[in-house]
C-alpha positions as MATLAB code, in Angstrom:
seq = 'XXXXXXXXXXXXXXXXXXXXXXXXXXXXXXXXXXXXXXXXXXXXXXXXXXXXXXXXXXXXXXXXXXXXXXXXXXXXXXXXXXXXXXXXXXXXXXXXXXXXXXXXXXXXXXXXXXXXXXXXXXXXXXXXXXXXXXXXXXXXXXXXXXXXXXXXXXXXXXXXXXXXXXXXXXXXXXXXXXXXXXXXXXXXXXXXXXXXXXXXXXXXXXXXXXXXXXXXXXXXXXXX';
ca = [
      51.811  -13.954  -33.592;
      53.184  -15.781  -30.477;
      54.260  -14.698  -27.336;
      57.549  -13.178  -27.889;
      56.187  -11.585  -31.168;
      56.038   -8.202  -29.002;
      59.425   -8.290  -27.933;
      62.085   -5.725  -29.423;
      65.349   -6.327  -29.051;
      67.803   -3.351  -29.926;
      71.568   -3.488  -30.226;
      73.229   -1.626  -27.866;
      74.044    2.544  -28.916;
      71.484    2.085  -31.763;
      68.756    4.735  -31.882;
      65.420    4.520  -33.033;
      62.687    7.599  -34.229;
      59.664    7.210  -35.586;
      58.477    9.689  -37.914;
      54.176   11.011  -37.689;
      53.461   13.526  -40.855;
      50.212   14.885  -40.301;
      47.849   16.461  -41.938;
      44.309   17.909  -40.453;
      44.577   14.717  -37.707;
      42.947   16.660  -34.680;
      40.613   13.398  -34.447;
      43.202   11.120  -34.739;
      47.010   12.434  -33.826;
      46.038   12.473  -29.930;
      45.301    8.781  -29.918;
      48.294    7.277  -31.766;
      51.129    9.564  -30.365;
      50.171    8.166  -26.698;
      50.482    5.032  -27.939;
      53.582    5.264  -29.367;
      55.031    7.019  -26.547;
      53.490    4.612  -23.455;
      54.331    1.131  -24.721;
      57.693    1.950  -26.077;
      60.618    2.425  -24.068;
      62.979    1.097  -27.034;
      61.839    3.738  -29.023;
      64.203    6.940  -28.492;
      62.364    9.509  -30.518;
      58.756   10.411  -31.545;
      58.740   13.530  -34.153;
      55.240   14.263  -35.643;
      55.675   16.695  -38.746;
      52.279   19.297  -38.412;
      52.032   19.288  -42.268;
      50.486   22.716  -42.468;
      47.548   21.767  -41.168;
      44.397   23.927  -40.916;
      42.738   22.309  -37.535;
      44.000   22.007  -34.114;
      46.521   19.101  -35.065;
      49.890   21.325  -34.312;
      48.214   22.354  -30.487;
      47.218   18.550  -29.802;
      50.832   17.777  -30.363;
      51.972   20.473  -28.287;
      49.650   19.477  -25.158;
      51.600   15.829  -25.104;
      54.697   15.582  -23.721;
      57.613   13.457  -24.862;
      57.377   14.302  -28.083;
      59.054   16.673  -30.494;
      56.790   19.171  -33.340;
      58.187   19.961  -36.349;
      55.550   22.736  -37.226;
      55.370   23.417  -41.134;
      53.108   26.745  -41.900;
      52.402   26.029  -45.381;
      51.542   22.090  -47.032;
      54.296   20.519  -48.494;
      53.181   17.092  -48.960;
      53.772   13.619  -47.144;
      57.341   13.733  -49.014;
      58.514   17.161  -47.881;
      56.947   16.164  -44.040;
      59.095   13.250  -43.595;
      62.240   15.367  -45.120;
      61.861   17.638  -42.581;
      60.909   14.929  -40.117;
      64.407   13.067  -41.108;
      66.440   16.589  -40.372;
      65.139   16.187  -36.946;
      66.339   13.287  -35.848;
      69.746   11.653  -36.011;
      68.648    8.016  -35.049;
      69.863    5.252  -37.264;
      66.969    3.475  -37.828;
      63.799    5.360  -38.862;
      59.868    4.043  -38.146;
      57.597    5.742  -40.766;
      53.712    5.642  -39.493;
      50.834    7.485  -40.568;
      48.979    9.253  -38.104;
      45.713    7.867  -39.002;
      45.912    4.502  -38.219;
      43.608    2.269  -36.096;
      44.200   -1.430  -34.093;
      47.746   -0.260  -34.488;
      49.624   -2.914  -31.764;
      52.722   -3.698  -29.473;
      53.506   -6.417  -31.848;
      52.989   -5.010  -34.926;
      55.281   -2.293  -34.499;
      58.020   -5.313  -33.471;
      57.092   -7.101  -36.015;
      58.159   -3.736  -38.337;
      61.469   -2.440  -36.429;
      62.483   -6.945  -35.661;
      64.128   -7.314  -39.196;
      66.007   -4.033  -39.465;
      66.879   -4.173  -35.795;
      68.783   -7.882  -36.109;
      69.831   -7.788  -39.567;
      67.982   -9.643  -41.666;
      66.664   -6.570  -43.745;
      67.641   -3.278  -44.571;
      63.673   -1.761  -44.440;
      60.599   -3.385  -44.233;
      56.935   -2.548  -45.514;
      53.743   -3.431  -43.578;
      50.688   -5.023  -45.677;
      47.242   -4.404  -44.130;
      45.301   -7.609  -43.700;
      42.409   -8.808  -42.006;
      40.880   -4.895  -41.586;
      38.566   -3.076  -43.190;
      37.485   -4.024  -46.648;
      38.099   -0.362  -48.314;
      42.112   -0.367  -47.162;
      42.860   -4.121  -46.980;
      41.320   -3.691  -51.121;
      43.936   -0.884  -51.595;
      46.557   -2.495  -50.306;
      45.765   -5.921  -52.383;
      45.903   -3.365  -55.863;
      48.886   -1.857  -54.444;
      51.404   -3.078  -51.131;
      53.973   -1.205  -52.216;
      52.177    2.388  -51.632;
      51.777    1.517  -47.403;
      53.489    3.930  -45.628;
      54.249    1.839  -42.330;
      57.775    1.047  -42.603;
      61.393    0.962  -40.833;
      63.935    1.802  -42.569;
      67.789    2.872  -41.955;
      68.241    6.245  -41.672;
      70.562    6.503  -44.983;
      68.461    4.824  -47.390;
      65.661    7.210  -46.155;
      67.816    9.909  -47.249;
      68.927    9.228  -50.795;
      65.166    9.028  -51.527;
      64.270   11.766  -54.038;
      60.938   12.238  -52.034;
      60.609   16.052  -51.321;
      58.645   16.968  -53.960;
      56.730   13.798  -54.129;
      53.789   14.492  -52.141;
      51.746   11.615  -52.031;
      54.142    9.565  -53.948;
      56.408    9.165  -51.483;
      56.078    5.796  -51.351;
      57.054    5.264  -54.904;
      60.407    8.120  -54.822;
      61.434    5.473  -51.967;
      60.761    2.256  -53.587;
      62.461    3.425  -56.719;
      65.602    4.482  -54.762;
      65.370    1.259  -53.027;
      65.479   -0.271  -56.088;
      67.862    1.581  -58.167;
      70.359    0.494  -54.671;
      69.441   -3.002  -54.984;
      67.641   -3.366  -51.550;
      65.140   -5.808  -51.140;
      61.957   -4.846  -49.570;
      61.067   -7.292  -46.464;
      57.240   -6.872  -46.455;
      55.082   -7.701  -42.898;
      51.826   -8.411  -42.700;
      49.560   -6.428  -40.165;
      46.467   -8.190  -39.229;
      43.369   -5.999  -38.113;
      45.544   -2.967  -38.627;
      43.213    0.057  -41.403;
      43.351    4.095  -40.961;
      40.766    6.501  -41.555;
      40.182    6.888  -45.235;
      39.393   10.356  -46.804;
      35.708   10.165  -47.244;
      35.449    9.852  -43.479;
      37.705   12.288  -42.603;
      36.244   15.284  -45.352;
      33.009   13.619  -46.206;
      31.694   11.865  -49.620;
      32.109   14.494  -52.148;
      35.619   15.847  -50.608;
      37.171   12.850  -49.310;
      36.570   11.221  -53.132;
      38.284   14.735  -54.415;
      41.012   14.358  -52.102;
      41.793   10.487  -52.936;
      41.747   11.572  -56.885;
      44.200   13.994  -56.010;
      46.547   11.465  -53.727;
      46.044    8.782  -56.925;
      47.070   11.672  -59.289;
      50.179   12.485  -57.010;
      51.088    9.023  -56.499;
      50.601    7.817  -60.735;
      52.838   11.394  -61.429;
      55.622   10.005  -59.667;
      55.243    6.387  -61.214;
      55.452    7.788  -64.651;
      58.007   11.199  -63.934;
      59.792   10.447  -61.069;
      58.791   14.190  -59.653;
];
């Protein structure tokens, strides 16, 4: 990346919110919210979606200020988080990231909003690369599941993702598609999250990835 790679430029009365679902994050959400919220003045909103979580992840966000909880009591799935996320917010253009991510940086998150921002693409996906073996691997098998993205705000909406859980990704690329919008993929080097073994432990984080390929395959073949 060079040295302007960090820089954002935003066109003037355009608003930008970036969307956190969470889920059981109490390790992580502190971390990436102050991030977001100290190194970017361009962005306008920061809504983190408490998706019914049963640790401390709602109170965290509560503690921080500058940004906005949408508290959901019962689990509704990443697809039902960011719908309620969306009804939040009225900014145009919409930054999707999860709230387990690690070496998230400054230019990465430019290098996510720069093509939406001046034109050149209606949404764009980040690809991990250079990270850790077990998510740069998933990624390789499957880019188009990465749920780092910016997108404007009314393509976000027509997605048929409420009930799509963990296959959220693939209700939006199909909408994408069925509209005839090209996807502008960016790579983001050194960039991984958290996977579920770490987070639950061997036996329940494998469970809990069966369950997210299950969702995610469901959606693929149903479009539910």
């Amino acid at each position: 990346m060079n040295q302007d790679s960090s820089q954002i430029i935003k066109p003037q009365g355009v608003r930008i919110a970036v969307l956190v679902p969470a889920y059981n994050e109490e390790r992580n959400i502190r971390r990436n919210i102050r991030f977001i919220r100290d190194n970017f003045d361009e962005i306008d909103q920061i809504v983190v979606i408490n998706d019914g979580s049963e640790d401390r992840t709602a109170d965290i966000v509560r503690e921080e200020y500058g940004v906005d909880l949408v508290d959901l009591k019962q689990n509704v799935g990443k697809g039902g988080a960011l719908r309620a996320g969306l009804k939040a917010t009225n900014a145009e253009i919409i930054l999707l990231l999860d709230a387990d991510l690690v070496g998230l940086t400054r230019e990465h998150v430019a290098a996510l909003l720069a093509p939406v921002l001046d034109g050149r693409a209606q949404t764009t996906m980040g690809v991990f690369t250079e990270g850790r073996f077990m998510t740069d691997l998933a990624q390789k098998v499957a880019p188009q599941l990465s749920g780092q993205r910016a997108i404007r705000r009314e393509l976000l909406e027509g997605a048929h993702m409420d009930d799509a859980r963990y296959g959220v990704e693939v209700a939006i690329n199909r909408h994408l598609e069925e509209r005839g919008v090209a996807i502008h993929e960016v790579e983001l080097p050194n960039v991984s999250q958290i996977v579920k073994e770490e987070k639950y432990g061997v036996v329940q984080g494998f469970k809990k990835r069966l369950n997210m390929y299950y969702e995610v395959f469901k959606t693929m073949l149903t479009g539910q």
